[in-house]
C-alpha positions as CSV (number, residue, x, y, z in Angstrom):
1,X,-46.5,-13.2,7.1
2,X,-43.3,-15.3,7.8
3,X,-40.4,-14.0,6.3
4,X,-38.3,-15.5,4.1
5,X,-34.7,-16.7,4.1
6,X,-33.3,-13.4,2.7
7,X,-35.8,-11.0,4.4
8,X,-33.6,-10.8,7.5
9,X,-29.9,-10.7,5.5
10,X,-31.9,-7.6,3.3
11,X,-33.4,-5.7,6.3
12,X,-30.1,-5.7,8.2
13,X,-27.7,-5.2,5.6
14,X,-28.6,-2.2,3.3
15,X,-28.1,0.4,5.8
16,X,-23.9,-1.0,5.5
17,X,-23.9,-0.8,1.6
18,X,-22.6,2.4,0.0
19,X,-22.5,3.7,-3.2
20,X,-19.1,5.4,-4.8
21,X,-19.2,8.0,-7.2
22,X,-16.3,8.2,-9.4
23,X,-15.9,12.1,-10.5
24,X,-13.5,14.1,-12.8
25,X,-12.2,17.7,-13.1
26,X,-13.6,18.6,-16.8
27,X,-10.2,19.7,-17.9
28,X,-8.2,16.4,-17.2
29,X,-11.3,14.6,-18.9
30,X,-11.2,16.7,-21.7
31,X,-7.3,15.8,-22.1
32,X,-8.6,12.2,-21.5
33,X,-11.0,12.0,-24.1
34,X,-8.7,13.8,-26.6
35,X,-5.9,11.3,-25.8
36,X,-8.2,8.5,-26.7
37,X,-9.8,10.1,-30.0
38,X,-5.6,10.2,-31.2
39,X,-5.0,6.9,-30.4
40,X,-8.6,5.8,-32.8
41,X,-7.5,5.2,-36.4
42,X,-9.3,7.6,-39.1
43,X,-11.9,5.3,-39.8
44,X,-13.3,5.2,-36.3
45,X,-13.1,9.1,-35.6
46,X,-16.1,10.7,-34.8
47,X,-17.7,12.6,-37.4
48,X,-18.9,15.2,-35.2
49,X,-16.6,16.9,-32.5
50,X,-17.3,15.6,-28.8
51,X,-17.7,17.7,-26.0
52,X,-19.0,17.3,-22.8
53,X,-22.3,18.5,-22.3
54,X,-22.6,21.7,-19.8
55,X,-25.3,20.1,-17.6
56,X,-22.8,17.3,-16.7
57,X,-20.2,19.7,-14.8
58,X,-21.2,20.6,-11.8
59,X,-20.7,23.6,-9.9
60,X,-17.0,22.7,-9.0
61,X,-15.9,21.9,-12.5
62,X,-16.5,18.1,-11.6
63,X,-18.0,15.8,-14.1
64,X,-19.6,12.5,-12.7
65,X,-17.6,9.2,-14.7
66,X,-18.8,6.5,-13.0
67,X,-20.2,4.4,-10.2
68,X,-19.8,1.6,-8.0
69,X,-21.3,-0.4,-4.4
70,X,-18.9,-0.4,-1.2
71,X,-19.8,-1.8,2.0
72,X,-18.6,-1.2,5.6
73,X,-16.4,-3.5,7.6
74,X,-15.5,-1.4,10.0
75,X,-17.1,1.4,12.5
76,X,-14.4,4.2,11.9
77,X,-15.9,4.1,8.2
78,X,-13.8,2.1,6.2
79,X,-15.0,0.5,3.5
80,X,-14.3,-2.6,1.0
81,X,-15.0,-2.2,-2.8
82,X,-13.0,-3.3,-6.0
83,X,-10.1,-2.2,-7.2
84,X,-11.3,-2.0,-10.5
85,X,-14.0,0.5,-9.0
86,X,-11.2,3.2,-8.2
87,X,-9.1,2.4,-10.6
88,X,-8.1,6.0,-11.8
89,X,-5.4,7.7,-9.5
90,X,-7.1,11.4,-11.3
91,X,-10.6,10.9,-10.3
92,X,-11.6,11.7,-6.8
93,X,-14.3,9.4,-4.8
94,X,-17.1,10.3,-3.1
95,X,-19.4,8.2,-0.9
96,X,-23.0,8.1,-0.4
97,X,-24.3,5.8,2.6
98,X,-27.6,4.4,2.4
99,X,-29.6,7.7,4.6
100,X,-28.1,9.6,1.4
101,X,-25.7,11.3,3.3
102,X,-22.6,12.1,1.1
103,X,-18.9,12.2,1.9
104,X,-15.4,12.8,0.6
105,X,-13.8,9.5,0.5
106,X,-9.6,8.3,1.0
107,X,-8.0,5.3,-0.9
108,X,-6.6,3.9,1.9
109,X,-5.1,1.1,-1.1
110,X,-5.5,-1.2,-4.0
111,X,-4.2,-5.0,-3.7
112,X,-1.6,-5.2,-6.2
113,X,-2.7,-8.7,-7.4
114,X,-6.5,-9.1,-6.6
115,X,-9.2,-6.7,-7.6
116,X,-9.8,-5.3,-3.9
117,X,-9.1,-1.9,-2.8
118,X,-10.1,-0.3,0.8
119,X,-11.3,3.3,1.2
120,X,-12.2,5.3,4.4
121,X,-14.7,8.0,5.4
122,X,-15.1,10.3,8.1
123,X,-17.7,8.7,9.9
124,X,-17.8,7.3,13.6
125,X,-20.2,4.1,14.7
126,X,-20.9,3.0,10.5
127,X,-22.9,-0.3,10.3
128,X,-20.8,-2.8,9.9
129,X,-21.6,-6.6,7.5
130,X,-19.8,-9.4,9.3
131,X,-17.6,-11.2,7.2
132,X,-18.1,-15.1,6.6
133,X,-15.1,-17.7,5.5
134,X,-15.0,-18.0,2.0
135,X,-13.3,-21.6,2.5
136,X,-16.1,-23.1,3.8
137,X,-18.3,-22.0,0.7
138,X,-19.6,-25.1,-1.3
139,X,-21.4,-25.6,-4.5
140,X,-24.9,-24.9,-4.3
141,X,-25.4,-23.2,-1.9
142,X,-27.4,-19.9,-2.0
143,X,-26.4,-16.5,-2.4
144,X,-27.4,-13.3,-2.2
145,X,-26.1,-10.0,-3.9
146,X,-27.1,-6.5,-3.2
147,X,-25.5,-3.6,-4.9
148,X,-26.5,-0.2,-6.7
149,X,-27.3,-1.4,-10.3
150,X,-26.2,1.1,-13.5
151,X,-25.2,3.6,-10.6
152,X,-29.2,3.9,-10.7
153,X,-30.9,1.8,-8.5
154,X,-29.8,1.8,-4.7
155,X,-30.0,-1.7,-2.9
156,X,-30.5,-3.4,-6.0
157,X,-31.1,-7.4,-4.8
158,X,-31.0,-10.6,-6.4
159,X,-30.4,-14.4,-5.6
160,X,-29.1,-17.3,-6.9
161,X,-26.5,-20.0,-5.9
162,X,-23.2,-20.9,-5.8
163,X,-22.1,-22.3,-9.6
164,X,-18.6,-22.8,-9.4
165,X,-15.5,-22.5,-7.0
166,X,-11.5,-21.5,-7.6
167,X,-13.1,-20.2,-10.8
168,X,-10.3,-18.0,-13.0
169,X,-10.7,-15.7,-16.2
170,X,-9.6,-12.6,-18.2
171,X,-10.2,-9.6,-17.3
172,X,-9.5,-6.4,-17.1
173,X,-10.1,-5.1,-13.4
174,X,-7.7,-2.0,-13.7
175,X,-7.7,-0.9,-17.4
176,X,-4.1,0.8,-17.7
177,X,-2.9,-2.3,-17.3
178,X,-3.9,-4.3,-19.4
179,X,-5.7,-7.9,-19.4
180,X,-4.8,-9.8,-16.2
181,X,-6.0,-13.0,-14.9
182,X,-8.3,-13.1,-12.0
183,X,-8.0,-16.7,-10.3
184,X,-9.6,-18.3,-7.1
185,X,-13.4,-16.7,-7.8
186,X,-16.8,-17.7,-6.7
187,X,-18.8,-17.8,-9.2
188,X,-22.7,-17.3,-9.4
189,X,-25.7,-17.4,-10.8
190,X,-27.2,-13.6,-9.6
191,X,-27.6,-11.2,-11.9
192,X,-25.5,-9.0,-11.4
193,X,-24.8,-5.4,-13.4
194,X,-22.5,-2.3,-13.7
195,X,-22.9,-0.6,-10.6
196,X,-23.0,-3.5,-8.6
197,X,-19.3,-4.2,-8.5
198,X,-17.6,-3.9,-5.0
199,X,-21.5,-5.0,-3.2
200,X,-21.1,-7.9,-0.5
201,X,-22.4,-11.9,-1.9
202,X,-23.9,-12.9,1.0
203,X,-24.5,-16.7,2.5
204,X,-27.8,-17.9,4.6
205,X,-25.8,-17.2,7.5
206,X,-26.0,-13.6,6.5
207,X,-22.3,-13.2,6.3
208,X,-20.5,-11.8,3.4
209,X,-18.4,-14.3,1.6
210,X,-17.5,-12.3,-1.3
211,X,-17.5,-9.3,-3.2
212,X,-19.1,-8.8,-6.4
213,X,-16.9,-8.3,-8.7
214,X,-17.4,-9.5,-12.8
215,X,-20.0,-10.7,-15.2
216,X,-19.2,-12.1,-18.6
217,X,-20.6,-10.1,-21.7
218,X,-23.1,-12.1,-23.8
219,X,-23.4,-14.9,-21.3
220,X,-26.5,-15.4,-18.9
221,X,-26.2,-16.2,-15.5
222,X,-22.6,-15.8,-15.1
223,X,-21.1,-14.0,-12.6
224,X,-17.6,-14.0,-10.2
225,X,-16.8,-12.6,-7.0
226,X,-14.0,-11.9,-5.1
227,X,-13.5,-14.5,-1.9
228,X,-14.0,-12.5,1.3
229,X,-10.7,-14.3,2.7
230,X,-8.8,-12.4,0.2
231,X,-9.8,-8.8,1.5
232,X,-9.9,-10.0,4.9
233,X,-6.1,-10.3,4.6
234,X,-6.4,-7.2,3.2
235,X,-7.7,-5.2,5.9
236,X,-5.7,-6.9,8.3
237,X,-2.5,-5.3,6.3
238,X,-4.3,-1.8,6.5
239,X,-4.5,-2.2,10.4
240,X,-1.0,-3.7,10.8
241,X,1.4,-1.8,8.2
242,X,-1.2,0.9,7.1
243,X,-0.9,-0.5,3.4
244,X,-1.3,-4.2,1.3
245,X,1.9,-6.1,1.7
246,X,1.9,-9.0,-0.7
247,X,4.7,-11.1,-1.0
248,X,6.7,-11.2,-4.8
249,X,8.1,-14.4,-6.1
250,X,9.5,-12.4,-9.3
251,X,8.6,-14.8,-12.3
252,X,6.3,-15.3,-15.4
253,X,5.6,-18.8,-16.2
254,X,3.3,-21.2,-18.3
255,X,1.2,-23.6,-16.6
256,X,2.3,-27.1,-18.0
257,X,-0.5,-30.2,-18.8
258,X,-0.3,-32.9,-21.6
259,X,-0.8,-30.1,-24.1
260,X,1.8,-27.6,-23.3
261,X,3.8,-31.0,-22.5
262,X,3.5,-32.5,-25.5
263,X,3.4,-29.0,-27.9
264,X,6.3,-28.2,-26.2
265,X,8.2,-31.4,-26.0
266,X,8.7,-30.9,-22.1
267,X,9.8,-34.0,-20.0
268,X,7.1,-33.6,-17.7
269,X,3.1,-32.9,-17.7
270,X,2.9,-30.4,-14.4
271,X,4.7,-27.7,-12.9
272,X,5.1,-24.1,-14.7
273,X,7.8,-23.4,-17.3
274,X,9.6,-20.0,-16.3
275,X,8.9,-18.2,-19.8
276,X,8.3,-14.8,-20.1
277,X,7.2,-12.6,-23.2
278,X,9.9,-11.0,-25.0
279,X,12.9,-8.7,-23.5
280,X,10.2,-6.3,-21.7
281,X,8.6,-9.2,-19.8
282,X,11.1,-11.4,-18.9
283,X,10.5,-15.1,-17.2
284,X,12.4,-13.7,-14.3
285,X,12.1,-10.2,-13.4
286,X,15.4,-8.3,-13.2
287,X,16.8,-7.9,-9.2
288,X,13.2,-10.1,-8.2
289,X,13.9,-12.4,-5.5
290,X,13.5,-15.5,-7.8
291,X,16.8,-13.5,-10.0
292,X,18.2,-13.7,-6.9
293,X,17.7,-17.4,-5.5
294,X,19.1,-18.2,-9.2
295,X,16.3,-19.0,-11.0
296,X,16.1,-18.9,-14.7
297,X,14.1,-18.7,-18.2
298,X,13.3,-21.7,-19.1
299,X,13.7,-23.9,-15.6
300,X,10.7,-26.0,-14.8
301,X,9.4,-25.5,-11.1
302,X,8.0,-28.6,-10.4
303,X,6.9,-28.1,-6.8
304,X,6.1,-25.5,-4.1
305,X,6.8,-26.7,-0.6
306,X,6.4,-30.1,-0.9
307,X,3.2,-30.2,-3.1
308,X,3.5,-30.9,-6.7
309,X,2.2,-27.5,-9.0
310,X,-0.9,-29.5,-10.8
311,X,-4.6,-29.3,-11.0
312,X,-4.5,-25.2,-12.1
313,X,-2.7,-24.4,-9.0
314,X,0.5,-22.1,-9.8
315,X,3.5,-20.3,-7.4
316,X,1.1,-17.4,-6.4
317,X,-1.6,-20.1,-5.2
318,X,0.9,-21.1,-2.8
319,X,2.3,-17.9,-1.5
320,X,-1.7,-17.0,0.0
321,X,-0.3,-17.8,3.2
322,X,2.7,-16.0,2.9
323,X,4.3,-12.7,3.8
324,X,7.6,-10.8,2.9
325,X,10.8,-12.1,3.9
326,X,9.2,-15.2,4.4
327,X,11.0,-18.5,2.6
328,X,9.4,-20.5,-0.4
329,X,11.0,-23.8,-1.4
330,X,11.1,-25.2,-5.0
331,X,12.3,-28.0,-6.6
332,X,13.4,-27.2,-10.1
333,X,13.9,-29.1,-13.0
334,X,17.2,-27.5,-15.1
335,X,19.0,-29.6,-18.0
336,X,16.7,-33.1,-16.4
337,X,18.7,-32.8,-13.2
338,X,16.4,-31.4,-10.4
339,X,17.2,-29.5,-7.7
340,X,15.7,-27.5,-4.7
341,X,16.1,-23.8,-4.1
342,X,15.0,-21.8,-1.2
343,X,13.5,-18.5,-2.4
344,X,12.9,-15.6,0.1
345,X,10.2,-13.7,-0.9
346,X,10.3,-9.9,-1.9
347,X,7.6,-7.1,-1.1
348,X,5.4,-6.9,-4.2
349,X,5.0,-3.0,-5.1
């Protein structure tokens, strides 16, 4: 029987997917969970007292919290996944490869701004998924995602195609901090489920252009992923500076359209107005290098470079291809003069 156009991409891959087991000591989840049952007002406390139930703790005092996919990129054993994935700096990580072979893993990092992180294992000669070029995706195009469903179902597969590019949303990929926005995702039609976040999204060519990384509750047929390109920066960092460097601009801002333009009464319908949200999130961070370059609340940056800030593009869009100490120009827009400042960039932390 001829196979088909994923039986290839399925058969070589699996054996480079991993799954993550997020685990707890039972006394910092007990603190946890009685932290959370203060915060709940009286109306939406329990009636009966929670506990965790003895067969859940294993023989270490560990309880099992969670789940997630990982896949290898490199042979010394380290691994891509989301950020969101190991979120907690309590929990401890564990990987299983796909021969069931389990092993203590290291957070090697989380990207500050995208919802990547990198661990590594002890392991020598690990299969390894080659990574595609997540620029070259188009609309389309088919896709396929494997991950380990609910935590449940190892090499869980499905297939679809490519729905949307530069998608963004809210989200929450780390969730002690709050609702952040995600921007520059592929999105997709696969199903995908809890469980399958951090799995590769694979192309025809059998190359991983992305990493699974949201659905959207209540919808059908929704799903985002990480762009490959993103973590591929990533692990570059890891094997230069043995961390994420991401370059920091230092400012809060409002993406400006007709809307915002005409809500606002603003002289101009693009650029970002430096605004932040009260005197604990200021438009311009304190020391930041955009403090520094003179930058203030309520300037309009019209343009990055020389390309004007429209079509959903903001600052941070522009600084992909930048690193630390490098120099960003803007032109700014201050009392309807206009003027151009040269902003070298900081090391986000």
């Amino acid at each position: 029987m001829k196979e088909n156009i994923w039986g290839k991409t399925i058969r070589e891959s699996t054996p480079a997917i991993v799954t993550i087991v997020i685990s707890k000591n039972i006394k910092a989840l007990k603190k946890d969970m009685a932290t959370e049952l203060m915060a709940l007002p009286p109306y939406a406390q329990p009636k009966e007292p929670m506990d965790i139930p003895p067969d859940a703790v294993d023989a270490h005092g560990m309880v099992k919290i969670g789940s997630g996919s990982g896949f290898f990129v490199d042979p010394t054993g380290i691994i891509l996944t989301n950020k969101h994935v190991i979120a907690d700096p309590n929990a401890e990580y564990a990987v299983i490869t796909n021969d069931d072979k389990q092993y203590v893993a290291t957070v090697l990092a989380r990207d500050p701004i995208d919802d990547v992180a990198i661990l590594k294992i002890d392991i020598q000669n690990a299969p390894v998924l080659p990574l595609g070029d997540s620029d070259k995706v188009a609309l389309g195009e088919p896709v396929l995602a494997i991950g380990n469903a609910l935590g449940l179902f190892k090499n869980t597969v499905s297939s679809g195609i490519v729905s949307g590019l530069a998608r963004s949303i809210q989200a929450m990929p780390d969730p002690k901090a709050g609702i952040a926005e995600m921007r520059g995702l592929i999105q997709t039609d696969t199903a995908i489920n809890p469980g399958n976040s951090g799995g590769p999204l694979f192309n025809s060519d059998c190359r991983v252009i992305g990493i699974n990384a949201a659905i959207v509750f209540g919808a059908q047929n929704l799903s985002f992923s990480i762009p490959i390109n993103t973590a591929k920066r990533d692990i570059a960092d890891i094997k230069k500076y043995g961390r994420i460097s991401r370059p920091l601009l230092g400012l809060r801002y409002l993406l400006i359209d007709e809307t915002v333009k005409d809500k606002m009464k603003l002289p101009v319908d693009y650029g970002v107005l430096v605004m932040g949200h009260g005197a604990l999130a200021p438009g311009v961070i304190p020391k930041s290098p955009a403090a520094t370059a003179g930058i203030k609340e309520k300037d309009i940056i019209l343009e990055c470079g020389d390309e004007k800030i429209q079509n959903g593009k903001t600052p941070q869009d522009f600084m992909e291809d930048k690193e630390a100490g490098d120099t960003l120009k803007l032109t700014i827009l201050r009392g309807g003069k206009e003027s151009t400042v040269n902003v070298t960039l900081g090391e986000r932390k």
